[in-house]
N, C-alpha and C positions, 0 to 999 in steps of 0.2 A: 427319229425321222430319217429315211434311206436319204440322204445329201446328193446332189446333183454330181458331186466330184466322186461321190460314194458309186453311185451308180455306174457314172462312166469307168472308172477302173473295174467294176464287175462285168461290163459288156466286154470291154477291151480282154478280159480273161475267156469270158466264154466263148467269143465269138474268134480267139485264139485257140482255142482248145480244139484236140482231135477230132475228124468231122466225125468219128462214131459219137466219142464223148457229148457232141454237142446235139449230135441227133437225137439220143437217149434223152438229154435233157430237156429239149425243146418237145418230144413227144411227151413227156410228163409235164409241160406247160399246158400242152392241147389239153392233158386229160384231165388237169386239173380245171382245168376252163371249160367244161363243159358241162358241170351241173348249174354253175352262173349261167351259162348262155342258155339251158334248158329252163331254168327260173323265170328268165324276164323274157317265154316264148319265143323261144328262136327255136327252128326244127332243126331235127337231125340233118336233114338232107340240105339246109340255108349253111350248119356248120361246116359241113364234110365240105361244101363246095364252097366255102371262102377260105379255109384254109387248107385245100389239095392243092399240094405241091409246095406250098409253101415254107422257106428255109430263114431263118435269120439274115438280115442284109448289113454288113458290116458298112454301105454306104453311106446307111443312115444313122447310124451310129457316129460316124465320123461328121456326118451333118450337124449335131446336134454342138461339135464344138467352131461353127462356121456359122453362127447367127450373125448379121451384118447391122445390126442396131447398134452391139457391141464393140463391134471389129473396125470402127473405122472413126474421126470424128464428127461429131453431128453436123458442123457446116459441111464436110463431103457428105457424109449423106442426103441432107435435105438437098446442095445443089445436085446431086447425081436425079435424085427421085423427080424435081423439080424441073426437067428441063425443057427446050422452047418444044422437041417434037412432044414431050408428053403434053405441054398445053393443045396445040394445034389438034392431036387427036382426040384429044377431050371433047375440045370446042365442036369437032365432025361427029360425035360418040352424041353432043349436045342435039344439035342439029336433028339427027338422025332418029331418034328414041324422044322426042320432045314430046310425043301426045303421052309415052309413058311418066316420062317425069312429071307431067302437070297432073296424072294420075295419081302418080306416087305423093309429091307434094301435099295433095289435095287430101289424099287418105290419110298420111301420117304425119303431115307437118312437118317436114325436114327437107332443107332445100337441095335442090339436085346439083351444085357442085360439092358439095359435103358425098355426095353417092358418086358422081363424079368422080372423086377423088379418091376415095377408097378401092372405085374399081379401078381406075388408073395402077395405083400402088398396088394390089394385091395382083393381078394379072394383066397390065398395061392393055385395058377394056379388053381382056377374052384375048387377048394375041397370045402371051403365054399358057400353053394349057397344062393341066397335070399330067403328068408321065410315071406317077410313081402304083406300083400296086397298094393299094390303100389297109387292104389288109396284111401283107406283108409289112410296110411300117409298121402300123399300127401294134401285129404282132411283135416286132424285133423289139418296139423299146417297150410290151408289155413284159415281153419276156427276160429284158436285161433290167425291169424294178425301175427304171430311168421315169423321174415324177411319180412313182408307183399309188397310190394307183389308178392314176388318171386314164393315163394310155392304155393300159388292159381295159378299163371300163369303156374308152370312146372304142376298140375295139368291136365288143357287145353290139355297142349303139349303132355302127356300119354296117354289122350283120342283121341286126334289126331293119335299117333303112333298107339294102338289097330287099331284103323279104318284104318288107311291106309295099317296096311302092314297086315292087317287080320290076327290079333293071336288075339289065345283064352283068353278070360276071366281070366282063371285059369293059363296062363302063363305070365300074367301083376304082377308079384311079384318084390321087390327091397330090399332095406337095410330099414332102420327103417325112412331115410330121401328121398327113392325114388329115391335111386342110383341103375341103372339096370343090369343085365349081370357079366361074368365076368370081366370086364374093367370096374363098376361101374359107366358107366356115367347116368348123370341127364337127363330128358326127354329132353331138349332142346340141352344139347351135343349131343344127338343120332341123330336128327335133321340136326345138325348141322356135326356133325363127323363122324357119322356111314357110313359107307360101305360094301358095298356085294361082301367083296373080293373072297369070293369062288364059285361066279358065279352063286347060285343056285335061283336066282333073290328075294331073303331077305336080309335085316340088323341084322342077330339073333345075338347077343351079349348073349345071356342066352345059348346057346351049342354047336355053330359055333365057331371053335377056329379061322379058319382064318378071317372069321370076327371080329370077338373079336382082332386079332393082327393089322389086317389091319387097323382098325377103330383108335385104339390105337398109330399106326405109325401117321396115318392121322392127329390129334387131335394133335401131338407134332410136325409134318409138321408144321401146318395153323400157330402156334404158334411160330413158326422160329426156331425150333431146329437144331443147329448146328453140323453137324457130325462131330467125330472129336475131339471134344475138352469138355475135361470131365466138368461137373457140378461144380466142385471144387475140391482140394486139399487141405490133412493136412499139416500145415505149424509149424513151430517154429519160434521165434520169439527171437531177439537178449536183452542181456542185456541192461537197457537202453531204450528200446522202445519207441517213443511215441504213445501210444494209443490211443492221438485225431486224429490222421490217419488211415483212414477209405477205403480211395477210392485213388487208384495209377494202374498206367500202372504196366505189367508184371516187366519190366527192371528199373524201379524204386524201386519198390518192394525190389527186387534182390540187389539194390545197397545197401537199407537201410539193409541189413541184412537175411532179410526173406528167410526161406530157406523151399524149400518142405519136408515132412518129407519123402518121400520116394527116393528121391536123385534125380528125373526129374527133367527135366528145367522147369523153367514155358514156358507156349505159347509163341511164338516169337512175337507178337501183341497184342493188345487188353490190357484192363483194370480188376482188378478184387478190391471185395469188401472183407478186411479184416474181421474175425466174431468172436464172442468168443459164443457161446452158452449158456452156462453154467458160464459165466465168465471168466476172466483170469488164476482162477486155472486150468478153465478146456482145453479141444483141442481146439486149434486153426487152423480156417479155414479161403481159401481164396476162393470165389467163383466167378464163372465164369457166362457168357450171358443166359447160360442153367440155371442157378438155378432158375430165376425166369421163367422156361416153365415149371419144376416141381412143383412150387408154383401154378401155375394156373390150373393143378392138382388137388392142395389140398393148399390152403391156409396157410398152418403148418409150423415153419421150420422143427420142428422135423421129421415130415412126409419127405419132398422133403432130410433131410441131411439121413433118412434112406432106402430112393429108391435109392439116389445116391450112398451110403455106399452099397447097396445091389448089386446093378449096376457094382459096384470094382469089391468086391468080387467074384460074378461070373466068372469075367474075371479074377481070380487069385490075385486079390488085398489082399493086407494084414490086417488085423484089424487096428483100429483106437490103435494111439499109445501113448497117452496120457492117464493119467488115468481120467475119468468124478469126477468130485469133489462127496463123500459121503455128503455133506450138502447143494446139491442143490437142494433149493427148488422153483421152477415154483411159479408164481404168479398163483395167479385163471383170472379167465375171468373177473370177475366182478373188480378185483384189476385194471386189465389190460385197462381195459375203464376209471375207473376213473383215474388211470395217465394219459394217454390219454386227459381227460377234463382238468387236470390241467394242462400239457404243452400247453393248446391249452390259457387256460387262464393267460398263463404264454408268451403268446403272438407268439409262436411256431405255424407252420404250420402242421397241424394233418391232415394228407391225409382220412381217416375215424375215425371210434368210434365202430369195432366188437374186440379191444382188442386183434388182431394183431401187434406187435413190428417190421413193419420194418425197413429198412435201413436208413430211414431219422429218424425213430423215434428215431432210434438208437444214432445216432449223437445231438438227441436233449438231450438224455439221457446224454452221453459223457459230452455236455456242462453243463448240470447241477450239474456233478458228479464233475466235475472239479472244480464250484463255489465251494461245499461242502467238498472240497481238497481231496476224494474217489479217488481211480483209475480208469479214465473214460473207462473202456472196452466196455460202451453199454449195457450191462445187466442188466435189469431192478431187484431191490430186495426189502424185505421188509423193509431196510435200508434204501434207497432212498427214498420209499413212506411214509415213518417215518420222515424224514428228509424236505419231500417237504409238509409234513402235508397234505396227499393224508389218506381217510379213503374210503376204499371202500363200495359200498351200499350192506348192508344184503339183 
C-alpha cells in the first residue's frame, strides 16, 4: 500500500526534479491516462481540454501537509469554526433560503441547521469560493500516487462532470484537493449526490444555493441521517467513573451516572458512544448514530464535533461548557499512523492506517492505558507513545 509519507516524499522528489525531467514524466502520466479516461467515455477533445496547459503544482502538494483538523487542538478548532459572526450569518443564510430549507427538510428529512452548518464550515455560506484549477489538483496528486488511486480516479470523474453537464473550462475550479462548489463535494460525491433541486435542468453546486442545499440534504439522506435526534451531547460524568466504558444504551448511561450538561433526557432508545476528545480534562461527549454521517463528511472528529456544535448553536444551543484543557496537544499525523502500526503489532485490530483515532482504536487505546495504570479515557498522547515505545517517522 503506497503510505501517505510514501507518497509525499515521491512528490517532494518529482516535483524537485528538472523541469524537463518532470515534464517527460508528467506527459507519460497523461498518456497513460488516457485509455482510462477513454473507457469510462470521456472524449478526446473533454481530455485535451482539461488538461492543456496543465503542469504539477507543488502548492498542493505542500497543501496536503497543512490539513487544520490535524494542526491545531480541537478546542481551537471548534472555537475558531464556531464563532458569534459564523452564527449571525447562518441565522441571515436561515432567514433568506427558508422556503428552501422547509423544501429540503420536507424531502429528506434532515433538519436545516445540520445543512446549515456544513455549509458554514465548508465555505462560510458561499463567501469563500474555489480558486484552485480542479484539474490541475486533481492531476498533481494523481500524478505524485498521493492516496493512489483515489485522486487519479476523482480526476476521471471531473472530466466526466465538465462533459456531461457542459460547463465551462474556467468554471471547473475546487479547494486545493478538488472539493467543488459550495457544499465541497469531491467529483465522485457530485456524481453521486448532486441534484438539480431548483429545476433549471443543472447540478451547479458553484452558485445554485438550492442545489447546493438540496444536494447536501441528499448526501446526509443516502447516508441515513436521522431526524431528530442530535449528533451528540455534552455530558458530565460522575465521581468514580469507569472510563473503560465506552459504548452503553441511553438508559444505561443514565443509570451509571452520566448526565447531559444541558439538563435533557438522553433519547428514549438507541446506544451512544462515550468521548473525551481532548482527554478527561477536557468536555466530555456522548454521540449519537449521526455522528458518524458527519464523519463521512469529513473524516475529522474535530471537524463533525464542530458542525455539530455549529448545528446547536444555530438553534439557540449553548457553548460547550467545559473548559478545553490549555495543554492539549494533537498528535501529528505521522505520530498517529505509527501508534496505529504498533497496536496493530501489538496484536489489535486496526481498521486502517490514515491516522484517524476511531472508536475501536479508541478502546484499544483504553486498554493500553490501563496496562500502563494511565487513565484510560482513549486519548491518544505523547505519553502513551513514550510509554509504548511508538517513535513516529520524520
Amino acid at each position: 500500500m503506497f503510505s501517505r509519507f510514501a507518497a509525499l516524499m515521491v512528490a517532494l522528489a518529482l516535483l524537485g526534479a528538472p523541469a524537463q525531467a518532470q515534464e517527460q514524466s508528467f506527459a507519460a502520466f497523461q498518456a497513460e491516462l488516457w485509455p482510462d479516461a477513454q473507457a469510462k467515455g470521456i472524449t478526446r477533445a473533454t481530455f485535451d481540454l482539461a488538461l492543456s496547459g496543465v503542469t504539477p503544482d507543488p502548492r498542493v502538494i505542500a497543501a496536503t501537509k497543512r490539513q487544520p483538523e490535524y494542526g491545531k487542538p480541537v478546542g481551537a478548532y471548534v472555537n475558531d469554526i464556531v464563532s458569534q459572526g459564523r452564527i449571525t450569518r447562518g441565522l441571515a443564510k436561515a432567514k433568506e433560503w427558508s422556503q428552501i430549507f422547509d423544501a429540503v427538510e420536507k424531502k429528506f428529512q434532515v433538519e436545516r441547521w445540520v445543512l446549515l452548518a456544513l455549509w458554514g464550515m465548508e465555505t462560510d455560506y458561499g463567501v469563500a469560493k474555489d480558486k484552485w484549477d480542479v484539474f490541475r489538483s486533481l492531476a498533481t496528486l494523481g500524478y505524485v500516487k498521493y492516496r493512489h488511486p483515489y485522486f487519479r480516479n476523482e480526476l476521471l470523474v471531473a472530466m466526466r462532470i465538465m462533459q456531461d453537464n457542459r460547463f465551462g473550462r474556467d468554471q471547473m475550479v475546487s479547494s486545493w484537493a478538488g472539493a467543488m462548489g459550495q457544499s465541497q463535494f469531491m467529483p465522485s460525491n457530485v456524481v453521486d449526490y448532486a441534484i438539480d433541486f431548483s429545476g433549471d435542468g443543472k447540478r451547479d453546486l458553484w452558485n445554485n444555493v438550492p442545489d447546493m442545499l438540496g444536494s447536501t440534504g441528499n448526501y446526509l439522506h443516502k447516508w441515513k441521517w436521522k431526524h431528530g435526534l442530535p449528533w451528540g451531547f455534552e455530558v458530565s460524568v460522575p465521581t468514580g467513573f469507569d472510563y473503560m466504558k465506552s459504548h452503553a444504551g441511553y438508559a444505561e448511561w443514565a443509570k451509571l451516572g452520566v448526565r447531559r450538561v444541558d439538563g435533557k433526557p438522553f433519547p428514549k432508545t438507541g446506544e451512544g458512544i462515550i468521548f473525551f476528545p481532548s482527554g478527561a480534562k477536557g468536555p466530555a461527549f456522548i454521540v449519537t448514530e449521526n455522528y458518524p454521517v458527519l464523519m463521512e463528511y469529513n473524516n475529522s472528529d474535530a471537524y463533525a464535533i464542530s458542525v455539530g456544535h455549529l448545528a446547536d448553536r444555530l438553534q439557540g444551543g449553548a457553548p460547550i461548557k467545559a473548559t478545553w484543557p490549555a495543554d492539549d496537544r494533537p498528535l501529528s499525523r505521522d505520530a498517529r499512523v505509527a501508534l496505529q502500526k504498533r497496536l496493530a503489532a501489538l496484536g489489535y485490530k486496526v481498521n486502517e492506517f490514515e491516522g484517524h483515532v476511531d472508536f475501536d482504536l479508541r478502546d484499544n487505546i483504553r486498554a493500553e492505558q490501563k496496562k500502563f495504570g494511565m487513565l484510560p479515557d482513549g486519548n491518544p498522547t505523547t505519553v502513551l507513545l513514550e510509554k509504548l515505545g511508538v517513535t513516529p517517522a520524520k
